[in-house]
C-alpha positions in Angstrom: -19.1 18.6 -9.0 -19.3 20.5 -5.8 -22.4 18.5 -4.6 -19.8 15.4 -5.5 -17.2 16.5 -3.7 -18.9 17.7 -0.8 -20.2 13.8 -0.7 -16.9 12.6 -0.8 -16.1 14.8 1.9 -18.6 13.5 4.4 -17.7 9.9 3.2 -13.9 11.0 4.4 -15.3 12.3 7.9 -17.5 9.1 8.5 -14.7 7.1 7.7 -11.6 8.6 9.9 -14.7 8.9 12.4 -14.2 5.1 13.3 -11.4 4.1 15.7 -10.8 1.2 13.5 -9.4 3.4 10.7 -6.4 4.8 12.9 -5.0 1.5 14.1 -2.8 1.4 11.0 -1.1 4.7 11.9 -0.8 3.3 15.3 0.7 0.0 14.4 3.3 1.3 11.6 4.6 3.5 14.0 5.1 0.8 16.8 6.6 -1.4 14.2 8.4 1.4 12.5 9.8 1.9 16.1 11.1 -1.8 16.8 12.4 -1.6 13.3 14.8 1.3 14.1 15.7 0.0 17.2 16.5 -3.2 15.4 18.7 -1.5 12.7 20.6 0.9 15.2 21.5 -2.3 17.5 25.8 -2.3 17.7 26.1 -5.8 16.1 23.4 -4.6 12.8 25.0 -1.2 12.8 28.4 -3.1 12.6 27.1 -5.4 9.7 25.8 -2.6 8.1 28.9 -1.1 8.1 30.7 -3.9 6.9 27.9 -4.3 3.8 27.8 -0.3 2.7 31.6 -0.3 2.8 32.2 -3.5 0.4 29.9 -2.3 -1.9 29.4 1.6 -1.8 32.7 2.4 0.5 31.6 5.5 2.8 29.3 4.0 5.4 28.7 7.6 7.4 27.7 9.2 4.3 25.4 6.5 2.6 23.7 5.5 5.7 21.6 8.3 6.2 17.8 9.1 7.0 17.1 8.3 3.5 18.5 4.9 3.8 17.4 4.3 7.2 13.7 5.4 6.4 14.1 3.2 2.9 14.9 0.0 5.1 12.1 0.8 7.4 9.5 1.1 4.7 10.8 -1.7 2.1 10.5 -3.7 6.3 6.6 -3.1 6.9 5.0 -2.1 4.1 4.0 -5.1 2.2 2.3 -6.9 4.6 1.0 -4.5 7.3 0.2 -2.2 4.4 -2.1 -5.6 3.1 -4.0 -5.5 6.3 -5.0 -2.0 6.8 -6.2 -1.1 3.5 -7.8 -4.1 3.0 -9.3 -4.0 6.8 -10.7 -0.3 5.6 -11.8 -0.9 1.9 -13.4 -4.5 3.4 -15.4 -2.6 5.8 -16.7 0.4 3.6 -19.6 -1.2 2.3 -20.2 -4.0 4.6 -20.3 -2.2 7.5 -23.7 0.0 6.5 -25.2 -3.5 5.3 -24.2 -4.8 9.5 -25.2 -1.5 10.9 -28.2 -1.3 9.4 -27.0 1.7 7.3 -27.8 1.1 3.6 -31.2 1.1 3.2 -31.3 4.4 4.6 -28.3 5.4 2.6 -30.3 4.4 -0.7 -33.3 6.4 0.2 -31.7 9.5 -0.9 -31.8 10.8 -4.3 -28.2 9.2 -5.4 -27.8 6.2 -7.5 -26.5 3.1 -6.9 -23.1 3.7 -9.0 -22.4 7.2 -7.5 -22.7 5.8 -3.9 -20.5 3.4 -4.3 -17.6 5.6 -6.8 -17.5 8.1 -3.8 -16.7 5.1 -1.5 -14.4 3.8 -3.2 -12.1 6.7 -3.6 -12.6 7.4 -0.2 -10.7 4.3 0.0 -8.1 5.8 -2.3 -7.7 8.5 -0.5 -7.1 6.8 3.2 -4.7 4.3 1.3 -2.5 7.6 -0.1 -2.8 9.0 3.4 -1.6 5.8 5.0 1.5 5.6 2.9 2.4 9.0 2.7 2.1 8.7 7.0 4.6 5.6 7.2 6.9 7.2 4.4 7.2 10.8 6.6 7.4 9.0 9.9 10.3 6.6 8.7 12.0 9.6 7.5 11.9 11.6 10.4 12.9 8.5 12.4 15.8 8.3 9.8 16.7 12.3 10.5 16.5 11.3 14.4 19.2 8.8 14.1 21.3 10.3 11.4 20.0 14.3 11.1 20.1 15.7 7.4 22.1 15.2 4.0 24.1 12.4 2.9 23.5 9.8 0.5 21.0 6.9 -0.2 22.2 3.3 -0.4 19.2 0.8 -2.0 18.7 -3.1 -2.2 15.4 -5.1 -2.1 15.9 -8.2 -4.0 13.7 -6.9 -6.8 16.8 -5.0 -7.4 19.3 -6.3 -10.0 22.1 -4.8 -7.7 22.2 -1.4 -5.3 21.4 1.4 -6.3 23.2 4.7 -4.5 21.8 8.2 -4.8 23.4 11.4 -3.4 20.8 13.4 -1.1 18.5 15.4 -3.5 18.0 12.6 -5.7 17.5 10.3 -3.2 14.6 12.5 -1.9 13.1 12.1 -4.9 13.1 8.7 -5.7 11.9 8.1 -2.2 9.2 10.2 -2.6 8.4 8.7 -5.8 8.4 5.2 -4.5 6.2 5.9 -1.4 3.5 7.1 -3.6 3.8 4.5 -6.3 2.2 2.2 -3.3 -1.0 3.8 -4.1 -0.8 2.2 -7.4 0.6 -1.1 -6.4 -2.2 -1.4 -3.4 -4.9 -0.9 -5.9 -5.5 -4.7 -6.8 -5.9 -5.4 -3.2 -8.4 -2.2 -3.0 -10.1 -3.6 -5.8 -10.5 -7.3 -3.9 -11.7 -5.9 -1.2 -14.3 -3.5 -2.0 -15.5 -6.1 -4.2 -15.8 -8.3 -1.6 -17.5 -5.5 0.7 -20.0 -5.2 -2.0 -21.4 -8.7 -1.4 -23.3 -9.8 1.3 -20.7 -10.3 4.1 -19.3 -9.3 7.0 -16.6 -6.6 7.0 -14.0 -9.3 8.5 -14.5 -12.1 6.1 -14.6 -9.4 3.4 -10.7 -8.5 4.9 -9.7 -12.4 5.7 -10.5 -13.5 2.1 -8.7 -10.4 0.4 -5.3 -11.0 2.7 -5.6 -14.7 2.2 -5.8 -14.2 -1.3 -2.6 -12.1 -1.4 -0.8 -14.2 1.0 -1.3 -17.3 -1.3 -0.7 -15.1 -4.6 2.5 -14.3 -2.6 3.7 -17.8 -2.0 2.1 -19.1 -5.6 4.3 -16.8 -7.3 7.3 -17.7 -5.6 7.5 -21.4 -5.6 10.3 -22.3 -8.4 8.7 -25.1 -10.1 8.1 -25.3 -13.7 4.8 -25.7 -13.7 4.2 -22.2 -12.6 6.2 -20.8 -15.4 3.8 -20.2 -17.7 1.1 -19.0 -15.2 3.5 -16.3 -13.9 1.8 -13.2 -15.5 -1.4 -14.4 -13.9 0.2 -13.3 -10.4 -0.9 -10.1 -8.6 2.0 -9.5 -5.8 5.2 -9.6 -8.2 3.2 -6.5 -10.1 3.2 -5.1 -6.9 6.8 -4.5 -6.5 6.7 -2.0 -9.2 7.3 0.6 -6.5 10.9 -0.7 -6.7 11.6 0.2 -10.4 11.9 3.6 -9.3 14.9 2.9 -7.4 16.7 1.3 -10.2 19.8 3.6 -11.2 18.2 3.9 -14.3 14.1 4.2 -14.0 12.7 1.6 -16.6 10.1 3.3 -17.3 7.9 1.6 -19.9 8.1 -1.2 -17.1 6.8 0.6 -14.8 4.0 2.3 -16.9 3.4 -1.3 -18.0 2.7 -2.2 -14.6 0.9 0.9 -13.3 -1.7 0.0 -16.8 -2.4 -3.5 -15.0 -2.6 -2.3 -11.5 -4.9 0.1 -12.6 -7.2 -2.2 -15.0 -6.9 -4.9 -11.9 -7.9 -2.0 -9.3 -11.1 -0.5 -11.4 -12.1 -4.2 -12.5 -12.8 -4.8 -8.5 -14.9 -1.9 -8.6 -16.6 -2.3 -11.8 -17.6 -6.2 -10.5 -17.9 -4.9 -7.2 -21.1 -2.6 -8.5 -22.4 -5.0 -10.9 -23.0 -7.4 -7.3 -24.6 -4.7 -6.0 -26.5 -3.6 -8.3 -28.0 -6.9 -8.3 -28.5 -7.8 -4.3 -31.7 -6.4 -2.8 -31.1 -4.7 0.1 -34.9 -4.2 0.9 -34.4 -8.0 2.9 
């Protein structure tokens, strides 16, 4: 186990040893930026206003960090989130086939399987890190604007209405739904490392994994009936399981429901992801 971990360790410094792997941090917190500016604008702060009060009443108590830094996530994560772990898990394997790396990476006494296990939870581990970055820096651009306490005002339209949480509770279901993106991400960490494991270059390995999701995306969301009955076959709406935890009332055997299948979807990439490469020969 120490020899593992020690492994993964060195997979973790290789990896955050790339510039590449930092331009996520960078970008959410230029977008996160423009976001808040966007929000804090007179006319939006005014509309705001207008909203919170209609439905909640209170608008200096319910818009607070937690509901600034809610709005800021819910704003950048599904897409921009898309990119950067798919640019990173898309490039963890097909960048030692470009470099030149694998073969040498295979001469060592370390099978096939465990090579590619400790990459992909390195993968795990940068996407966790990611999200857990963008969910601090949006809060503390929330206590910037509006400093500490108050409550939490909630609507995505995943949402059967708002949901409105006084300050403790809104920490915690915050913090719960920033880290039940490392769940909802792992289909398109599962897509991608797949994809890394063939043959290919690190960007087409990233292009075909967000082109994927983008069409899943649209797909799923086109009100036709003859999508109806191929509904359950769509990744994306799965992915918005990070929102059940901001119902008033968790429902909670939908959101272990969904967690099972984001799971099973997330270790089925890797599972055909090592079956391909256990079958290329990397001697050519």
């Amino acid at each position: 186990m120490s020899l593992f971990l020690k492994q993964l360790g060195w997979e973790l410094f290789r990896m955050f040893a790339r510039k590449r792997t930092y331009i996520g941090f960078g970008v959410f917190v230029a977008v996160e930026l423009v976001i808040y500016a966007l929000l804090t604008l007179d006319r939006s702060e005014r509309n705001m206003e207008r909203w919170i009060e209609r439905v909640a009443g209170g608008f200096d108590h319910y818009f607070s960090a937690l509901t600034l830094a809610f709005m800021i996530v819910a704003f950048t994560m599904l897409l921009l989130g898309a990119v950067f772990v798919s640019l990173v898990t898309g490039d963890i394997v097909a960048k030692e086939t470009e470099d030149g790396n694998l073969r040498l990476l295979l001469v060592r006494p370390v099978s096939r399987f465990r090579l590619l296990l400790i990459k992909f939870l390195a993968c795990q581990l940068y996407a966790i890190a990611l999200f857990w970055f963008v969910g601090l820096t949006a809060f503390l651009v929330g206590l910037t604007e509006r400093g500490w306490g108050g409550g939490m005002f909630v609507w995505t339209p995943e949402l059967p209405r708002v949901s409105i949480f006084e300050w403790n509770e809104g920490l915690t279901r915050y913090a719960l739904a920033v880290t039940a993106f490392v769940f909802a991400y792992l289909p398109i960490t599962g897509i991608a490392f797949a994809l890394s494991c063939l043959k290919i270059k690190p960007a087409a390995a990233t292009i075909v994994t967000i082109a994927y999701i983008l069409a899943d995306s649209i797909l799923s969301k086109i009100p036709l009936p003859i999508f109806e009955d191929y509904q359950h076959w769509f990744i994306t709406p799965k992915m918005q399981s990070w929102a059940l935890l901001l119902y008033q009332d968790i429902p909670w055997p939908r959101v272990l429901e969904s967690w099972t299948w984001l799971v099973g979807f997330g270790i089925t990439g890797f599972v055909v992801g090592w079956v391909l490469f256990e079958r290329r020969d990397v001697k050519s």
